[in-house]
C-alpha positions in Angstrom: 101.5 -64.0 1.6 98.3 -66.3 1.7 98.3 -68.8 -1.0 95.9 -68.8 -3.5 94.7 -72.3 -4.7 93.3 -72.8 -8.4 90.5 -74.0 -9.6 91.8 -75.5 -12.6 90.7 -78.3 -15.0 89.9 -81.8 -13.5 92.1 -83.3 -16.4 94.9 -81.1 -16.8 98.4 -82.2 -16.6 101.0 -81.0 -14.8 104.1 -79.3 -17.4 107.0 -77.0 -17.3 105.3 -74.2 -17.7 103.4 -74.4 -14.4 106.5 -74.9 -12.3 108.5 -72.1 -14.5 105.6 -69.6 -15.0 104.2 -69.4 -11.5 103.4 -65.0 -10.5 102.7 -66.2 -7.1 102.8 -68.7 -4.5 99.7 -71.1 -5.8 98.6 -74.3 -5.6 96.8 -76.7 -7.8 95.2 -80.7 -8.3 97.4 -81.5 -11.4 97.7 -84.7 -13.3 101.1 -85.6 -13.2 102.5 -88.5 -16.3 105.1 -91.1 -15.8 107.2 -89.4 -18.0 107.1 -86.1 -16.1 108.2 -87.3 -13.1 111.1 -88.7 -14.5 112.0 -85.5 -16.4 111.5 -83.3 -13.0 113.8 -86.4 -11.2 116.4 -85.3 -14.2 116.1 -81.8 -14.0 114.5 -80.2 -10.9 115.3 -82.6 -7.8 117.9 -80.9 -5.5 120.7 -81.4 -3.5 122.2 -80.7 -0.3 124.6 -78.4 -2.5 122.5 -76.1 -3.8 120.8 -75.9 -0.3 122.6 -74.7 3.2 123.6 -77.9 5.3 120.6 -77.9 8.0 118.4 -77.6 5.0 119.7 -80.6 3.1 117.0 -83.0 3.7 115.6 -83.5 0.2 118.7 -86.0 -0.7 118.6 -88.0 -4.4 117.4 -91.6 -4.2 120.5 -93.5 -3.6 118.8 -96.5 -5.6 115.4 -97.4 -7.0 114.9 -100.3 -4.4 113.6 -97.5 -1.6 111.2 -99.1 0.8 109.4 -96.2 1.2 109.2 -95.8 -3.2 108.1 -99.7 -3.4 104.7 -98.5 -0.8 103.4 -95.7 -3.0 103.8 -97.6 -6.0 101.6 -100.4 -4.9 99.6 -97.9 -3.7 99.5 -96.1 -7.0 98.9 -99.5 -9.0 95.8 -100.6 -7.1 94.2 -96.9 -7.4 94.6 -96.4 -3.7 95.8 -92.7 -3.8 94.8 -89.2 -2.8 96.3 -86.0 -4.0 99.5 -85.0 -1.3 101.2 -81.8 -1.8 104.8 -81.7 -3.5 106.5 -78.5 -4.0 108.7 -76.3 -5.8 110.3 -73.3 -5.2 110.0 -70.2 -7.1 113.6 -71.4 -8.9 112.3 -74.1 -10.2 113.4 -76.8 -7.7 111.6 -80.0 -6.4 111.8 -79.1 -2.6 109.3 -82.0 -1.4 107.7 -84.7 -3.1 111.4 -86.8 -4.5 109.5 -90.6 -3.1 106.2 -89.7 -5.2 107.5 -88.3 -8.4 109.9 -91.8 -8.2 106.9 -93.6 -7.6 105.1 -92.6 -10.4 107.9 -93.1 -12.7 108.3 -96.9 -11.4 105.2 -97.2 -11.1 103.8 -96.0 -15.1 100.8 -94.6 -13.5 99.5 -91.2 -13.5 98.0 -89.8 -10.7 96.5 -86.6 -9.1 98.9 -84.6 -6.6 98.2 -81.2 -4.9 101.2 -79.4 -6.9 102.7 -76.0 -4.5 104.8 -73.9 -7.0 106.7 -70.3 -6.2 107.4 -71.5 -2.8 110.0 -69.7 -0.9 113.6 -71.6 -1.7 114.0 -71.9 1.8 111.1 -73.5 2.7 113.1 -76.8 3.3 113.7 -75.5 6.7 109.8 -76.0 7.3 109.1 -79.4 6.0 108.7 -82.6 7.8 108.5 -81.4 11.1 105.6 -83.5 11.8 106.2 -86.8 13.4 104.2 -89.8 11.4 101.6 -91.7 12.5 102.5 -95.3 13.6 101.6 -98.4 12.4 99.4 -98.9 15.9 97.5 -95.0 15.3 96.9 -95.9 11.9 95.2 -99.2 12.9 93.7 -97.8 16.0 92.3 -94.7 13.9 90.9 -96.8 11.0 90.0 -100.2 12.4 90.0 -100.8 16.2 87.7 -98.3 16.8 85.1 -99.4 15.0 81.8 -101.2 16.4 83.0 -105.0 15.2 86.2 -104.6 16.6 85.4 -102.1 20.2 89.5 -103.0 20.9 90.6 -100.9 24.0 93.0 -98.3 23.4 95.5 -100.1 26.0 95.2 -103.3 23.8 96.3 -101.0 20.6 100.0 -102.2 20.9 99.4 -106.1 21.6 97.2 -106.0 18.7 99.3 -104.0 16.2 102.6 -106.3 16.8 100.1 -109.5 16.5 98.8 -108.2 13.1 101.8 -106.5 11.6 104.5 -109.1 12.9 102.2 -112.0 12.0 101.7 -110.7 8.9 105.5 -110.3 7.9 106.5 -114.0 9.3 103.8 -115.6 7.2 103.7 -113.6 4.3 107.2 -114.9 3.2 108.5 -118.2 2.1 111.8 -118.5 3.8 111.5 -117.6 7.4 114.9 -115.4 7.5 116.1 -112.2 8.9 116.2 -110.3 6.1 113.7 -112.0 4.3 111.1 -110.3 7.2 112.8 -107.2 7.2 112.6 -106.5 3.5 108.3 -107.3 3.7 106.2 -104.4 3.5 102.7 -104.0 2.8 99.9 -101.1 2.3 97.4 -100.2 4.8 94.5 -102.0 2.7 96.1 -105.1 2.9 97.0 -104.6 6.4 93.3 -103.7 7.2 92.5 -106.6 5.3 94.7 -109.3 7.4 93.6 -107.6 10.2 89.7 -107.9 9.7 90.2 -111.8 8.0 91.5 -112.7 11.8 89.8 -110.1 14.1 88.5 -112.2 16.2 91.8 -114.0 16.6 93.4 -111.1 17.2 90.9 -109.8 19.9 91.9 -112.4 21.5 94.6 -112.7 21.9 95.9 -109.1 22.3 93.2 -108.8 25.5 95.0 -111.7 27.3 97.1 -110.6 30.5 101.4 -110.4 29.6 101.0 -111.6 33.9 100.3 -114.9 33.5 102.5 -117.4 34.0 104.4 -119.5 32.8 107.2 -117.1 31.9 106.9 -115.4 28.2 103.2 -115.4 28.3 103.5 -111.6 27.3 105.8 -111.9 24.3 104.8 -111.3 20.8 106.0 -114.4 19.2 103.8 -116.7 21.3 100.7 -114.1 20.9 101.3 -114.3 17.1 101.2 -118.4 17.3 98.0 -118.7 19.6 96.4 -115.7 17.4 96.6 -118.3 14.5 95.6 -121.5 16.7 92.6 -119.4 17.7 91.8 -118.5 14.0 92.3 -122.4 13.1 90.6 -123.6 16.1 89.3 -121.4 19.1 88.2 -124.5 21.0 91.9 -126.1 20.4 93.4 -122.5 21.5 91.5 -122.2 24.9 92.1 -125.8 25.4 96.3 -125.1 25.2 95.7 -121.8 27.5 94.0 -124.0 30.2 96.8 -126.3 29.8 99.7 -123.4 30.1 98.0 -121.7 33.1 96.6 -124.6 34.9 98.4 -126.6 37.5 97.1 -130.0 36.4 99.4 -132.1 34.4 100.2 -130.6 31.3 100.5 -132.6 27.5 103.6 -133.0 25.9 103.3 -130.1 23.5 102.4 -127.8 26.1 105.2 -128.8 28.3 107.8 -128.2 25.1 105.6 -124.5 24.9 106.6 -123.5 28.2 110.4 -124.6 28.1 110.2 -122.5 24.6 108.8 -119.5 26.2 111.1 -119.5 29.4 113.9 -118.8 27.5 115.8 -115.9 27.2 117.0 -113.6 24.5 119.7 -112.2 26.7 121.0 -116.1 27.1 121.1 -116.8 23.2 123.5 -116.1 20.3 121.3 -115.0 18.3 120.2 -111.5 18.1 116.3 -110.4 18.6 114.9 -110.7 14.9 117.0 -114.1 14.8 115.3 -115.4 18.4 111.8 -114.0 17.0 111.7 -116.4 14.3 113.4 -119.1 16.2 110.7 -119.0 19.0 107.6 -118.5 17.0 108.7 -121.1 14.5 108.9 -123.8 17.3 105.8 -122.1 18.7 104.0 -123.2 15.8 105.3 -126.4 15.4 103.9 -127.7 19.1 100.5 -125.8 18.9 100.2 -127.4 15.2 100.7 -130.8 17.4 98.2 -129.8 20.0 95.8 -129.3 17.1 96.4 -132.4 15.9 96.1 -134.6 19.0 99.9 -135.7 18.7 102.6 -135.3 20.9 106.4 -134.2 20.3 108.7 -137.7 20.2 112.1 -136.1 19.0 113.6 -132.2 19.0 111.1 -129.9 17.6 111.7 -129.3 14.2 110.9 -126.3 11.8 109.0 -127.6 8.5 106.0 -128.1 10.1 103.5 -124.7 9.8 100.2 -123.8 11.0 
């Protein structure tokens, strides 16, 4: 059966009786209230036992901190939302849509959302076949593309890790594991990191991973000469000439090539653990380099870019 979509009010708000009283398979722009969501949460969400076992998918929250929850709602707080499709089925069940309705009740805002009632119940089976974009199509489609930026397609990865990594280590306080782990950020403020240090990041995500010395290619030391570059481009392509040359290096450069020749596989530490360790003594030397001084004891942490 073709579904039939609605012209309805711009203003009107989703109830009961849309999701109860549905003839037909339809589909409607519905305002949909905080206190909605949270009463179709209650009452309408399934779970896997009221659905056969390769059809489970649509499992409850297990808690309210949901990385996934904690995106829409910043999304939904700074207005930056279009109307996705969640459905129910012609019983009255929430088959697809269990992040957003959770998101709206965290969140206190009410927003538009395509809403698909009298679906067939076993239309689980059909959903999220579709594999998401990444972080490096998202960026690529949206910003690299575009005249100011003219980014190759084969520099999309280098330049995705440089944006999105860099923007996790120095977006938190306490350079931990976890603490990195646990960022997360919407697409505008990506795009908006990304354009604040495009030029940086031009940079450095067109430079060759052949060079020598050894680790030229890795992300931590891309991140670290990204934001030397955005400091200082003069001072950045000053320290390349130094890594790549085979004149007499300066002391910080020196300690930047025993940094990068070292090995993961070689360390106790695992790879989020080495990331931080490398980039944070990464930054340490190149904020030495900037400043004309050279490294006199073990390179130390406190010291930031």
């Amino acid at each position: 059966m073709q579904i039939q979509i609605k012209r309805v009010p711009a203003f009107e708000t989703l109830t009961s009786e849309h999701i109860e009283n549905a003839e037909h398979e339809s589909a409607s722009i519905l305002r949909v209230t905080p206190k909605m969501a949270q009463e179709i949460l209650d009452k309408r969400n399934t779970t896997p036992s009221d659905l056969p076992e390769h059809q489970a998918t649509n499992r409850p929250l297990r808690d309210k901190k949901n990385k996934k929850v904690d995106l829409l709602i910043k999304d939904m707080q700074q207005g930056n939302w279009f109307p996705t499709t969640v459905i129910f089925s012609r019983d009255g069940k929430l088959r697809d849509g269990q992040h957003r309705f959770s998101a709206i009740a965290q969140s206190k805002a009410t927003v538009n959302l395509l809403v698909h009632v009298g679906a067939d119940p076993d239309i689980m089976g059909k959903l999220d076949r579709g594999k998401p974009r990444s972080i490096k199509e998202v960026l690529g489609l949206n910003l690299f593309q575009k005249p100011e930026w003219k980014l190759k397609a084969s520099y999309w990865a280098r330049a995705e890790k440089i944006i999105s990594r860099g923007m996790s280590y120095l977006s938190v306080r306490k350079k931990t594991k976890s603490n990195i782990a646990n960022f997360f950020h919407t697409d505008e403020e990506l795009f908006n990191y990304a354009n604040k240090k495009r030029d940086a990041v031009k940079w450095s995500a067109g430079l060759s991973g052949n060079k020598k010395p050894k680790g030229f290619g890795r992300v931590a030391f891309r991140i670290a000469l990204a934001e030397m570059y955005h400091k200082s481009p003069e001072k950045a392509l000053l320290l390349l000439h130094a890594l790549v040359s085979e004149t007499k290096k300066s002391c910080p450069s020196n300690a930047i090539v025993d940094i990068m020749g070292e090995s993961s596989k070689e360390s106790d530490l695992d790879h989020r653990e080495f990331f931080i360790d490398q980039i944070q003594r990464l930054f340490y030397c190149m904020d030495r380099f900037l400043k004309g001084q050279g490294i006199t004891k073990r390179i130390g942490y406190k010291i930031k870019l």
